[in-house]
N, C-alpha and C positions, 0 to 999 in steps of 0.2 A: 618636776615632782613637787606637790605641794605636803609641806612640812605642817604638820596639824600640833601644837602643844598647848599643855592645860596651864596657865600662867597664873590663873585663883579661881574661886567656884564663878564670878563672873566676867572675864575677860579673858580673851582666848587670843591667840595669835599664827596667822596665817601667815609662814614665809616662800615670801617670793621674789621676782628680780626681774633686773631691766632691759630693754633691750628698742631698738629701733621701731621707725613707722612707716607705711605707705598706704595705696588705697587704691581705690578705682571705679569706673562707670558701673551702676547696674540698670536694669530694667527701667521703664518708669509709665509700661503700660497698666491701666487698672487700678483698681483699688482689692481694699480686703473681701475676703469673700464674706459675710454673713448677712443673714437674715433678717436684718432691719433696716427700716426706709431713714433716710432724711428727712431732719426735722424731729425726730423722736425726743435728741437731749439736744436743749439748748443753753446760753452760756451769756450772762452778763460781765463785760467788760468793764473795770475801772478805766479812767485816764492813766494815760502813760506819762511819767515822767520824763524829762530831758533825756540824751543819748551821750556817754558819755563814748573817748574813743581810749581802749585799754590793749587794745594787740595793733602789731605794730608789723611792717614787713611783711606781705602778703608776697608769696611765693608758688607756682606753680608746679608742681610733682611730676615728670614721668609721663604727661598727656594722658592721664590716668583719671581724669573726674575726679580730682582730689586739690579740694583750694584751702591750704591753712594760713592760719596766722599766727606768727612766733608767738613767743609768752613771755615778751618783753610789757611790761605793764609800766603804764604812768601811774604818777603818787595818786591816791586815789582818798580825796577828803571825805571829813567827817559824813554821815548818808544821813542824810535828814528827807530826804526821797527817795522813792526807786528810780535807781537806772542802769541803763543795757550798754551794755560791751557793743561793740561795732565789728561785728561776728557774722559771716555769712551764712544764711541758714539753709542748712544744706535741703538741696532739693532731692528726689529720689535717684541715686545714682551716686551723690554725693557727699563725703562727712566733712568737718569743721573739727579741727584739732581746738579741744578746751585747755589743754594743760599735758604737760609729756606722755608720750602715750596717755593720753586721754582724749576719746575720739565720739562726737553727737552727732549722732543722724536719726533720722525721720522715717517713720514709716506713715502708710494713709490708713485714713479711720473713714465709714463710712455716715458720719457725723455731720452735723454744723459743725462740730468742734474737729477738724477733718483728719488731725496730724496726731500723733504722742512721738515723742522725745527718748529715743534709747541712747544706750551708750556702748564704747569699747574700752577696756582696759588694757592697757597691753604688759605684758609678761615677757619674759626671756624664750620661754619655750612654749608661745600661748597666749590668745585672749578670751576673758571676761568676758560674757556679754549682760549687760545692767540692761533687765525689762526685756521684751520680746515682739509686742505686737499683738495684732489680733489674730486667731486662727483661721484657717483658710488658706486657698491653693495663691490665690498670688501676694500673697505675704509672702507663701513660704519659698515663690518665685524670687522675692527680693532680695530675700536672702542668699538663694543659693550662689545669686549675682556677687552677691558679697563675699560669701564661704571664694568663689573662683579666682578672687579680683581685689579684694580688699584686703588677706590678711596675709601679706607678705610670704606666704605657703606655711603658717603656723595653724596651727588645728585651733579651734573653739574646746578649752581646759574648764570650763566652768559656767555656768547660768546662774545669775544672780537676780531674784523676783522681791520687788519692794515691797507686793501685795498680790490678794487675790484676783483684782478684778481682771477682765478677760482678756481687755489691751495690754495687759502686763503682763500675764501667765499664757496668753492665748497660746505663744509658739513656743512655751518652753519644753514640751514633750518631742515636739519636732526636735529642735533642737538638740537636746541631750540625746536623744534616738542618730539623729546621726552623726555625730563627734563621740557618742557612749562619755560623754562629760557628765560629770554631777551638776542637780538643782540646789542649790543654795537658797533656802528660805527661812521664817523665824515661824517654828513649829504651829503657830495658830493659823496662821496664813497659810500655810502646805495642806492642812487637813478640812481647814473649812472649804478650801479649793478642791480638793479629793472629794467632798463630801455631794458640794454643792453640781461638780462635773458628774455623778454619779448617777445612777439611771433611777427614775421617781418613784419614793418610796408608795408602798399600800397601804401605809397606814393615812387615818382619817383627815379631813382637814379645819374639822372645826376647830381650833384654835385660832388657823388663816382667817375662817369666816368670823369667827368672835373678834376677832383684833382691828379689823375692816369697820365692822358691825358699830363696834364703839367710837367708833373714829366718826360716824356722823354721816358719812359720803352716802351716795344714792346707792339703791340697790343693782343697778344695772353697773355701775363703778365698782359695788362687793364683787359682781360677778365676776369681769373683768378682769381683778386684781388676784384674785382665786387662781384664775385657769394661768394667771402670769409665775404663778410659784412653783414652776418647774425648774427652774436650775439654769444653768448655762453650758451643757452640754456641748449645745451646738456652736459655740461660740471658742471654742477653745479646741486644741489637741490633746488627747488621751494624758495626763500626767504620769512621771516616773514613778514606779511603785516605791522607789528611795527618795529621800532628799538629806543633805546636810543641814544641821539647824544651825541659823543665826539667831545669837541672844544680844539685847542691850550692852552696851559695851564692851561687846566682843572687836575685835581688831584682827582686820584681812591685808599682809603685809603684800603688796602688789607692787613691781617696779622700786620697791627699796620704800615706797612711802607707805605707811600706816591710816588702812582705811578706817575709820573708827564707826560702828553700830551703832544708830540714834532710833530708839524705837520711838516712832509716834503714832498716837491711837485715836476713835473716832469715827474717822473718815475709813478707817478700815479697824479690826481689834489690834492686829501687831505689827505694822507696818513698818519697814526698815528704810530707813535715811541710810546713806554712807557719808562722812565726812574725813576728808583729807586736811589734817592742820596743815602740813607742810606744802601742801600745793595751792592752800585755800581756796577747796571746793567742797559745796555739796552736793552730791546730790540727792533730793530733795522726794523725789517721785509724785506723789500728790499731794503730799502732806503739807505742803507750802507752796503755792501759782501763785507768781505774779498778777495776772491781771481777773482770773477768774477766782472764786473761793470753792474748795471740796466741798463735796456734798455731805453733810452730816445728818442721818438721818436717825427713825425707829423704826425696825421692818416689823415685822409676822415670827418672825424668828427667836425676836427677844421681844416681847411690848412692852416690857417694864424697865426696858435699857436706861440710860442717862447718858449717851455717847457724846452729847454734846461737852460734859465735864470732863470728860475723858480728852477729848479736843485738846480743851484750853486747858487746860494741866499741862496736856506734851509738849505745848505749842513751847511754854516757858524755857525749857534749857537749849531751846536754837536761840533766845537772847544771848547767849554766851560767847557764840561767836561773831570772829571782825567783822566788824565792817565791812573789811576787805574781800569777805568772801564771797567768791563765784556762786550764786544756786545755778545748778542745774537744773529747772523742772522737767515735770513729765508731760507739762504743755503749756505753749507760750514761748515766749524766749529765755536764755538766758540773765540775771540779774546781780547787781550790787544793792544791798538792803536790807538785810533780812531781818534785824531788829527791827526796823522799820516797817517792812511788812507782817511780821509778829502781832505788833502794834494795829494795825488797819482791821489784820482779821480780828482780833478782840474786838476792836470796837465796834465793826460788822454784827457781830453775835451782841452785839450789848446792844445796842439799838433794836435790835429784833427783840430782845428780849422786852426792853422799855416798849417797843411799840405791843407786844402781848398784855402784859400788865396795864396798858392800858388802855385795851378794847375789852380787858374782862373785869369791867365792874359788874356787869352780872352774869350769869353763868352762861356760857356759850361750850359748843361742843367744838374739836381741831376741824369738820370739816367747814363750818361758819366763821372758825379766825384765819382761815387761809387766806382771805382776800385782804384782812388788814398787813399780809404780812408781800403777798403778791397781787399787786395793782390792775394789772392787764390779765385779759380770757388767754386761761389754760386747755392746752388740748388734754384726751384723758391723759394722755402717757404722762403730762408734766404735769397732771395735778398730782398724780401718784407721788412724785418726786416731792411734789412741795407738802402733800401730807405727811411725809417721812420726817422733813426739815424740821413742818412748824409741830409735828411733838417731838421732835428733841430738843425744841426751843421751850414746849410747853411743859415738859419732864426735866427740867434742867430748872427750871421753876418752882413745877412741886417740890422737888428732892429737898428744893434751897427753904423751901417752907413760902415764899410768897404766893402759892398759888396753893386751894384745896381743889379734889378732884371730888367728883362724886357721880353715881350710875344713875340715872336717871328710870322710869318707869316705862322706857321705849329698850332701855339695855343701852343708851348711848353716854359716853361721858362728857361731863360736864366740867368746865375749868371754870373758877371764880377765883380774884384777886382778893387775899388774906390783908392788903395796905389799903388804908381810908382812899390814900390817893396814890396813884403809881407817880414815882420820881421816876427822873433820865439818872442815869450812872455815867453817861460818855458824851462828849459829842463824837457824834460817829459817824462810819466812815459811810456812805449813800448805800444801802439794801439791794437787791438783784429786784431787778423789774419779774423775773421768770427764777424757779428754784433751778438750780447747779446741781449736773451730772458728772463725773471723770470717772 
């Protein structure tokens, strides 16, 4: 039974309790079902840092497809780098214990980027499941592998969704439809998701086409970009007409330890981190990758956004925590670093920024500064993505007063740099050859 109490108007606490683990094989025919080819998003790779070895005692379970590693940890020095635990990563079939009851496994994505990163919680009477996958019939195959096999015969008590997008929310309706378990989400996320899954409105779209229009891109790309603003229906399962709402430092008492709410914003409006002091984890969802960077864009939806300030503001109080702690992302591997990688994505965005201000000594429109900001021919899909990027790179600009905008006598805007001469702010960290999807 989960105890729900009000502790102040913004922290809340969820009591729960502990109890043992097991697991087991599941399927590992197929991939997700949806309707997009390979090659649509693709993903620039930092260098990996050294490997350090932090689990200890690898033990085999029951012949059960279940390989963990105790949580025995070495001292683990100051992180002046990123680096990875020495962690099996589980293949379809099988999970990798992160931390007591705390269990990461993979599902496929039909991607370059092929994998996302879930989780289990486990409860006394029940697990958590952090994130969900994409929707579709063999996603929800993998699961059911799972539901048979994996949870020690305890029901699935809860769904927890970091964000909207559709590897994340895709099987939460599944999900909760068969366990009759509550969604757990942070109210903007739950609705924009309800909104966006919803069947396409009749009202007009010239706003889509104005916002296109001014961006500079070619007419046959407005067009394109238009018929693409239908929603993600097809991408996802029906959502619960209910959800539980997760607010900023709210706190989900799971297995005895205190999950703490970190909302981060940007790369989604209200995205929820979970952070464990006493087990030292996070996890992270998209809001912090190791080797790739979120997408932070401007869509159709808002064009006067500045998500990119929104970013870097939330990024700030993941400094706070050790060193020592585990992220968990939502893709890539596991990591020790996070100040560290805090650090990288700032200066990632700072550089972009510096490289903008100083390709607009005279006025250029976003779809003319896209190439100083991505090097290599884009297909259309990833130009899309990189026009999103480079105006919240170029709106993050205005906002700040180094850039004026102005409409030109075609209807398209114009950016010009407000400084004699553009200064660097950082050295920073090497820019994506291709704009970043998750």
């Amino acid at each position: 039974m989960i105890i729900f109490s009000q502790v102040c108007l913004a922290a809340r606490v969820v009591s729960i309790t502990e109890s043992g683990i097991t697991a087991a094989k599941i399927n590992t025919s197929g991939h997700c079902d949806a309707s997009v080819t390979t090659g649509e998003r693709r993903f620039m790779s930092l260098k990996w840092a050294f490997l350090i070895i932090v689990f200890t005692a690898a033990r085999r379970h029951g012949g059960c497809g279940y390989r963990r590693k105790s949580c025995t940890t070495m001292a683990i020095p100051p992180v002046s780098k990123l680096s990875f635990p020495d962690l099996n990563i589980p293949a379809p079939g099988t999970v990798t214990a992160v931390g007591p009851g705390v269990m990461w496994l993979r599902m496929p994505l039909p991607f370059d980027l092929n994998h996302i990163n879930l989780y289990l919680l486990e409860d006394h009477d029940g697990w958590f499941v952090v994130d969900t996958g994409l929707g579709g019939n063999r996603t929800q195959g993998h699961w059911e592998s799972i539901f048979d096999h994996c949870l020690a015969g305890k029901p699935v008590k809860g769904i927890i969704v970091t964000h909207l997008h559709p590897d994340h929310v895709g099987q939460a309706g599944f999900i909760s439809e068969r366990w009759r378990a509550p969604l757990w989400m942070t109210r903007t996320e739950y609705f924009t998701a309800r909104a966006l899954s919803s069947a396409p409105s009749e009202a007009s779209q010239w706003p889509v086409q104005q916002h296109y229009q001014r961006s500079g891109i070619s007419p046959e790309l407005q067009q394109q970009a238009v018929q693409a603003e239908g929603g993600f229906s097809g991408f996802i399962c029906p959502l619960p007409r209910a959800y539980r709402r997760l607010q900023h430092d709210d706190r989900l008492t799971i297995n005895g330890n205190n999950w703490r709410v970190m909302v981060g914003r940007g790369h989604a409006p209200e995205h929820a981190c979970l952070y464990a002091e006493e087990l030292g984890l996070l996890i992270s969802g998209d809001q912090i990758l190791p080797n790739i960077t979120p997408n932070i864009s401007v869509y159709s939806t808002e064009p006067e956004a500045n998500p990119l300030a929104d970013y870097l503001d939330s990024l700030q109080q993941f400094r706070a925590l050790a060193d020592s702690t585990l992220v968990l992302p939502a893709h890539n591997l596991p990591f020790y670093g996070v100040g560290h990688r805090v650090q990288q994505l700032i200066d990632h965005h700072r550089q972009k920024l510096d490289t903008l201000l100083a390709a607009t000594g005279k006025p250029k429109s976003a779809a003319e500064l896209m190439p100083a900001l991505f090097k290599r021919e884009l297909s259309p899909h990833q130009t899309m993505f990189a026009l999103g990027e480079c105006l919240a790179h170029l709106h993050y600009l205005m906002y700040r007063g180094d850039l004026q905008r102005e409409l030109d006598d075609r209807d398209i805007y114009r950016y010009r740099s407000t400084r004699p001469q553009a200064q660097a702010t950082t050295a920073a960290v090497p820019a994506s050859a291709t704009p970043t999807r998750v």
